[in-house]
Each structure stands twice: as structure tokens, then as C-alpha cells.
N, C-alpha and C positions, 0 to 999 in steps of 0.2 A: 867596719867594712868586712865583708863576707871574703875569705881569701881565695884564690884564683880557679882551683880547682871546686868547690865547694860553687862558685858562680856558674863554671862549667857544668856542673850537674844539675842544677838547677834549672841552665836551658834545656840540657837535655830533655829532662822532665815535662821540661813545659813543651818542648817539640811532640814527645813522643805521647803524652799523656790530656794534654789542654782540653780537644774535644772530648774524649770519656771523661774527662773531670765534671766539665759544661754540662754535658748530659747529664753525669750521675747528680749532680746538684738541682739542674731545672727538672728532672724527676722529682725531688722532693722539695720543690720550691714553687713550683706551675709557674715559673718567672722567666725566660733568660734572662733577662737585666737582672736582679736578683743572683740569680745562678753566677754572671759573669763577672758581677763583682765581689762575691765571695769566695769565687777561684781568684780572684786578683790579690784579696787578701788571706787567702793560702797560700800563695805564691808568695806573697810577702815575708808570711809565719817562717816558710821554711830556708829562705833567704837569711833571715836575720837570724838564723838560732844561734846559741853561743857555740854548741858542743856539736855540728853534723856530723861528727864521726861517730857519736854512741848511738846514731840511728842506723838501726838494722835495716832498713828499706825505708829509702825517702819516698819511693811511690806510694805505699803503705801508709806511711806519717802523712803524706798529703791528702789522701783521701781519710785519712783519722780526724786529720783539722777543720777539713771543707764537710767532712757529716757533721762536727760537733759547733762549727757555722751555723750552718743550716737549721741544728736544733735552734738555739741563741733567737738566730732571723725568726724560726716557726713560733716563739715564744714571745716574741716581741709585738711581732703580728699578733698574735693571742689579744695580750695585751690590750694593744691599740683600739683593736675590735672589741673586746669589753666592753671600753670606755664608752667607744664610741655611741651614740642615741639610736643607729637605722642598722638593722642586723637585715643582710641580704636571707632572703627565704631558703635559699640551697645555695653550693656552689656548684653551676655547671661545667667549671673546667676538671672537675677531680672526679672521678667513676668513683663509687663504690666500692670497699673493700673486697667484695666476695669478687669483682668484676676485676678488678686489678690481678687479683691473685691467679682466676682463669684464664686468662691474657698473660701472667706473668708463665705459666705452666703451658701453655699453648706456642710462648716464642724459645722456654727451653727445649722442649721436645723438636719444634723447626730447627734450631739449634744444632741440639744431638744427630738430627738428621742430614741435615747440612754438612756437619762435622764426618760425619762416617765415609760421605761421597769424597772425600780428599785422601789421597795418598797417607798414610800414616805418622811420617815424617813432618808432615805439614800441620796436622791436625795436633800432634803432639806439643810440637811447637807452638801451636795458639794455645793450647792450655794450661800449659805450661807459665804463660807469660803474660796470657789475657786473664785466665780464668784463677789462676794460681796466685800471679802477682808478681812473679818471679823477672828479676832480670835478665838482660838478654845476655849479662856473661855468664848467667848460673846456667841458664840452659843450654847456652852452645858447651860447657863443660859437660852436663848431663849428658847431652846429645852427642858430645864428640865432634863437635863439627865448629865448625867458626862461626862469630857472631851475625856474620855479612849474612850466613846462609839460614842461621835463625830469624833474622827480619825478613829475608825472604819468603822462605814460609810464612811468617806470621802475617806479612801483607798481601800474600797469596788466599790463605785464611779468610784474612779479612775481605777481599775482594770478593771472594766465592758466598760468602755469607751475606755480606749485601746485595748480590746478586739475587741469591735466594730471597729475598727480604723485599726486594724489587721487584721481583716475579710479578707480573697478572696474576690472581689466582682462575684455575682452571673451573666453570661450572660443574 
């Protein structure tokens, strides 16, 4: 049994992290079912560990476990499909490489852009913690400020940029 504090982080984790997990996994899964169940069993992994204190960033470790999931699921799939006798002609849920990659460089640049339109403090803050990985007590230490006001920002951050992201685009 996971002891008391060690459970507490783990919600947290899951509060603060569940949807970016979901995402980064159904990105290399083209599943959410798929995705969702092997964030369930990431959550699991880092639940049960023996030693959670020799982990440097359990955010870190959980996205460490759920990519090398995902490898495992993409290999098994492999697999399967081998076997199997009817190979589908293409798959149309996946873009091509070169297409993903421009799409991948077209939503950092939105990104970078988005990011600059926010006050400094704020922007800092989301990168600190979105783009970095970093906890929100390393950052409000960085920052000098308290943790309340680092999630502030970072959901400030975060709002602004899906706003962007929601935009119409203009003709």
C-alpha cells in the first residue's frame, strides 16, 4: 500500500496532468481508448512503486512510463497486423511524416507567438512548468512568488493559448 503522502501526489498528478497525459498518448496512439487506458496503467506504475522518493519528478516518470507504453501497444499492434491475412491500403488517420512535422513547427511558432502576447510573469510561468516540466514549488521558488500565483499564471497561460488556438482564422 502506497503510503499517505506518496497517494497525495499522485492525485495531484492526476488533477494537474491527466488531460496532457491523454493527449500526449492519443497522439501516438490515434486511440483515446487506447490512450486512456494506458494513462490508467501509468497511473498505476507510479502508484505502486516501491522507492517514490528516488524519483526526481514524478511528472517526468509518468510521461517516461506512458511513452514506453505506447511503444509496447505500437509493437503489439505491429504484431497483430503481421499476422493478420487483410493489410488495410494506407492508414487515413495518421498524416504523413513531412505533414506532421509542418503542423508540428506551424503550432510552435502559434505558440511562441501567443506566448509573447502575455505579460512576462505569466509566460514564464507556463514554461517553466508546461514546457520545462518543472513543478509548481520549483517555480514559485524561481519566481519568488508563491505557488497560488504560479498556477495563476500558468492557467492564465493556458487560457490565452487556447483562445488563440480557437481563433477563426482570419482570410
Amino acid at each position: 500500500m502506497a503510503p499517505p503522502e506518496h497517494a497525495a501526489q499522485v492525485s495531484e498528478l492526476f488533477r494537474e496532468h491527466n488531460r496532457a497525459l491523454i493527449a500526449f498518448l492519443q497522439c501516438r496512439l490515434n486511440s483515446l481508448s487506447d490512450a486512456q487506458e494506458l494513462a490508467q496503467e501509468a497511473y498505476m506504475r507510479i502508484f505502486t512503486l516501491e522507492h517514490p522518493e528516488q524519483v526526481g519528478s514524478l511528472r517526468a516518470y509518468l510521461f517516461r512510463i506512458a511513452a514506453n507504453l505506447a511503444v509496447d501497444r505500437l509493437r503489439m499492434r505491429k504484431v497483430r497486423n503481421d499476422m493478420s491475412i487483410e493489410q488495410p491500403a494506407e492508414d487515413l488517420h495518421v498524416a504523413p511524416v513531412p505533414e506532421r512535422h509542418v503542423s508540428a513547427i506551424e503550432q510552435m511558432r502559434d505558440l511562441r507567438k501567443a506566448l509573447r502576447e502575455l505579460p512576462t510573469k505569466t509566460s514564464r510561468a507556463f514554461v517553466m512548468h508546461v514546457i520545462e516540466g518543472r513543478d509548481f514549488s520549483v517555480v514559485a521558488q524561481a519566481m519568488k512568488i508563491s505557488e497560488r500565483m504560479v498556477r495563476y499564471h500558468v492557467s492564465n497561460a493556458l487560457a490565452h493559448c487556447r483562445a488563440r488556438v480557437d481563433e477563426p482564422e482570419m482570410p
